[in-house]
C-alpha positions as CSV (number, residue, x, y, z in Angstrom):
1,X,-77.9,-86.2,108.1
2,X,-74.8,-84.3,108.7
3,X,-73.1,-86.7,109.7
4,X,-73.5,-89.1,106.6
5,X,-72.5,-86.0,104.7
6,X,-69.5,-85.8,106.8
7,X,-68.6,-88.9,106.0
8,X,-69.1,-89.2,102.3
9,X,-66.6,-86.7,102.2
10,X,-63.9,-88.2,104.2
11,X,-64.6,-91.1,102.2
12,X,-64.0,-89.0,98.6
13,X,-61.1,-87.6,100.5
14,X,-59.7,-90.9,101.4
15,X,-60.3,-92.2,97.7
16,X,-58.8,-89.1,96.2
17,X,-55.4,-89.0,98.6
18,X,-55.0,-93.3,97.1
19,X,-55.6,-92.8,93.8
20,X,-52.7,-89.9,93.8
21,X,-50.5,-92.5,95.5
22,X,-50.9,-95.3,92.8
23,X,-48.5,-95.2,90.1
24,X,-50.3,-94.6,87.2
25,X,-51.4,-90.8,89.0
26,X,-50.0,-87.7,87.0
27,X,-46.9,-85.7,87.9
28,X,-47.2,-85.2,92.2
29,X,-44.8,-82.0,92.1
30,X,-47.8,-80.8,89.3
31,X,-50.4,-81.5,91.3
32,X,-48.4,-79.9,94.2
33,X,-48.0,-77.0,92.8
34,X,-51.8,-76.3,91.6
35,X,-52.9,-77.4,95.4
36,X,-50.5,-74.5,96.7
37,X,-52.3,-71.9,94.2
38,X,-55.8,-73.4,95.1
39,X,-54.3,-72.7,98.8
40,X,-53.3,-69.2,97.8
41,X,-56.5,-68.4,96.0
42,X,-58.9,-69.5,98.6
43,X,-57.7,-66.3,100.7
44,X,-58.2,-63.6,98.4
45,X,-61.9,-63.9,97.4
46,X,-62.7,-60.9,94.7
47,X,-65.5,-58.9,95.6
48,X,-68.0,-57.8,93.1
49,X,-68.8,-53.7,93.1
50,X,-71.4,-52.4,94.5
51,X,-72.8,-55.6,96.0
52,X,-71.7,-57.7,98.9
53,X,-70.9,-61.1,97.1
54,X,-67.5,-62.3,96.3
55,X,-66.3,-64.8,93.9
56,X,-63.5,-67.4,94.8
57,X,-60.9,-67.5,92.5
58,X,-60.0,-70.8,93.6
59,X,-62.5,-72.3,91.8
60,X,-61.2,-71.5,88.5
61,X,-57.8,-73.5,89.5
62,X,-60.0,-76.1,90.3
63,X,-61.7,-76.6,87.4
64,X,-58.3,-76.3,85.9
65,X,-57.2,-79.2,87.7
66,X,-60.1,-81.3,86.8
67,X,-59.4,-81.1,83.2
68,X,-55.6,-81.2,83.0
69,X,-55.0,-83.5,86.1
70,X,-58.2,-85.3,86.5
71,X,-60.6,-85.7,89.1
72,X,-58.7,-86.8,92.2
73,X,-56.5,-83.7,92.0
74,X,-59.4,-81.6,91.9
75,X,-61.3,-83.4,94.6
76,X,-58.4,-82.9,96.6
77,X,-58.3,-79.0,95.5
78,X,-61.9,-78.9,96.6
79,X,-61.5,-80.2,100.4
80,X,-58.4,-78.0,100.7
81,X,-60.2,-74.9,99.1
């Protein structure tokens, strides 16, 4: 089972990293930049008082990515998170 997971993803991974590469994708240095604060974001997790979850504040770039860059930026955001 996991490895069927496993590979799904590599497979959206794979889909994602070509449809960036074709030339209708938007701005790469955009999409660059949002991956490096996605990058940044994933190491600082923000704890919540008095309890011992965290929140990831990576996931709020992401979601930012899906709407203004589309989906294949944000998959790729995801597997880098």
């Amino acid at each position: 089972m996991w490895l069927a997971i496993a590979v799904a993803g590599a497979l959206a991974l794979i889909a994602a990293l070509v449809a960036m590469l074709s030339p209708t994708a938007p701005d790469r240095l955009q999409t660059l930049v949002a991956l490096l604060f996605v990058a940044v974001a994933a190491c600082f997790p923000v704890q919540i008082p008095r309890t011992k979850y965290s929140i990831g504040a990576a996931d709020v770039f992401v979601f930012l990515m899906l709407s203004v860059l589309g989906p294949p930026a944000a998959v790729l955001a995801v597997g880098l998170e």
